[in-house]
N, C-alpha and C positions, 0 to 999 in steps of 0.2 A: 781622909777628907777628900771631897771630890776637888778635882781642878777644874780651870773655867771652861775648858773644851767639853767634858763633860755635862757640866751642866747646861754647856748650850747647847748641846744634843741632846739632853732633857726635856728641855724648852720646847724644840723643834720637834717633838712627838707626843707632846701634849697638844691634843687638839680642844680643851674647850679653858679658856682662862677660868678667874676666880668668880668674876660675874657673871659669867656665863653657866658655870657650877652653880652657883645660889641659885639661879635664877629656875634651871632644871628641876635641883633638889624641892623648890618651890611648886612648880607644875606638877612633880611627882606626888608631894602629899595632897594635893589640892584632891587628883584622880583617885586615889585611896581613899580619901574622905567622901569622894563623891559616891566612890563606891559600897563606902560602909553605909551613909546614908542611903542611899539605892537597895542595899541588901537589909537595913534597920527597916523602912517604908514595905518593903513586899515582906518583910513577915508578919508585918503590924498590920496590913491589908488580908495575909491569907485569914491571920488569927479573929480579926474581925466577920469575914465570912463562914468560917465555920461556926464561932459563937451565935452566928444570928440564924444559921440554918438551925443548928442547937435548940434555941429558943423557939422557932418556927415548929420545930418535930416537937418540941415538946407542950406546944399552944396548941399542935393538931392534935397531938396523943389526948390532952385532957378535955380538949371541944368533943373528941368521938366516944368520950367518957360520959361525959355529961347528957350529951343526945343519947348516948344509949340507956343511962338511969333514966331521962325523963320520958323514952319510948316507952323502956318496959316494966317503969315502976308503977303505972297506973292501970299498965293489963297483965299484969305478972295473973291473979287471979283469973280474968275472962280468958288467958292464953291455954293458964294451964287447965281449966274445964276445956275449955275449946280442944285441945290435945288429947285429952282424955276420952272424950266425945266423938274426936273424928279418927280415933285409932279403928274404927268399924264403920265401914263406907256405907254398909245399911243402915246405921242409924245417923248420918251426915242425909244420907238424900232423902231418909223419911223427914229431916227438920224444916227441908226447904219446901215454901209451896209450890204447887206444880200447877201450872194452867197449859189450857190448851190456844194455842198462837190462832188468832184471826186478824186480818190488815184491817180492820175497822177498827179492833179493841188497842193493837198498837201499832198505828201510823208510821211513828219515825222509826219505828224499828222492820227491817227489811233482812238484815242477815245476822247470822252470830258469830260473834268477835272471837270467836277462840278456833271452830272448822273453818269461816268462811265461806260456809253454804247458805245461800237463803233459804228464809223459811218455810215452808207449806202449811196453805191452809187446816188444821187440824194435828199440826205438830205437838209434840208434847214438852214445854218447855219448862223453863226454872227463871222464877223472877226473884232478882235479890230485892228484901222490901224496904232496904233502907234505897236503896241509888238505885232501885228501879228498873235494873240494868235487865237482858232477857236474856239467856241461852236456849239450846237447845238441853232438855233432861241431862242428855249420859253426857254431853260437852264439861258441864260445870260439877257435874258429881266428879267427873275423872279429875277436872282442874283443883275442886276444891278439898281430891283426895292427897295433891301433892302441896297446894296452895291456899292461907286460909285467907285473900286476896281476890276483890271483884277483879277479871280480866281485863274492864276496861277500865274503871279510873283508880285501881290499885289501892283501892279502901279497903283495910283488912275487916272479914265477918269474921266475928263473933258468933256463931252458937249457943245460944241460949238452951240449956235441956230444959229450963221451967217452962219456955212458953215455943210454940211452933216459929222461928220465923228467924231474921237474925239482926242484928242493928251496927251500928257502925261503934268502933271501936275509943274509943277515950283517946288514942296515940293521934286518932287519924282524925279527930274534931277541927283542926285546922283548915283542913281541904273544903269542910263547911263554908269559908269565907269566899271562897272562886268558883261557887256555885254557879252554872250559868243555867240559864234558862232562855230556851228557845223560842221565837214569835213562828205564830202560824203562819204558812206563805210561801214563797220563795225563801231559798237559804243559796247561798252563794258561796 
């Protein structure tokens, strides 16, 4: 059994009393708790942004699903004639009609969109008959040998082998609606 000299040199090397111990012990779990909640909250945070990227790739994966049935289920047929068709670039530029370029017959057209040459009087050109659009002849055979797409407003032709000429596509009817059309005059 200790004697009292002892224990009062126990005493005297304890530096925190009994309140002073609760009171730490107190602080101490308080920081632990703060920190389990701090570390519960950020996995509850990460686990939420990855579920909603999740959800995000996979609302994109099925939007580029559905645009792609709805593109190419209405020309799956005019595609794969058109394919068939322009696998022989002689019989792609015999489809298109061919006129010859005068600035009286077309005004607003001055160069073609794909050289960026303009054109001369008596050139030999290629009009698409739906969008009207003009090229120079071997400009749009070459373009529409790799592309079956007008160069300027990216309306895919069609190829018709029943009749000469080419029309606008069923995917691309939409573009119909932003039609614009130009006043005679100044353009700015």
């Amino acid at each position: 059994m200790p004697t009292l000299i002892q224990e009062n040199h126990l005493r005297q090397h304890t530096f925190l009393t009994e309140n002073q111990r609760k009171l730490l012990f107190l602080l101490f779990k308080c920081i632990i708790m703060a920190l389990v909640v701090a570390l519960f909250l950020f996995f509850i945070g990460f686990a939420t942004i990855v579920l909603l990227h999740f959800l995000m790739m996979t609302n994109a994966f099925r939007r580029r699903i559905r645009i792609n049935q709805f593109l190419f289920s209405d020309s799956v047929a005019t595609t794969s004639a058109a394919t068939t068709t322009t696998n022989n670039l002689r019989e792609l530029q015999d489809l298109l009609p061919k006129v010859e370029y005068s600035a009286s017959a077309f005004p607003r057209t001055t160069d073609c969109a794909i050289c960026l040459e303009s054109f001369i009087e008596g050139d030999e050109c290629k009009s698409l008959p739906t969008c009207q659009h003009l090229f120079h002849a071997n400009c749009v055979d070459r373009w529409l040998g790799r592309k079956l797409n007008c160069p300027t407003c990216r309306s895919r032709v069609d190829i018709n082998p029943g009749r000469r000429g080419s029309r606008i596509s069923t995917a691309d009817r939409w573009k119909m609606l932003w039609e614009v059309e130009f006043e005679e005059g100044n353009s700015y």
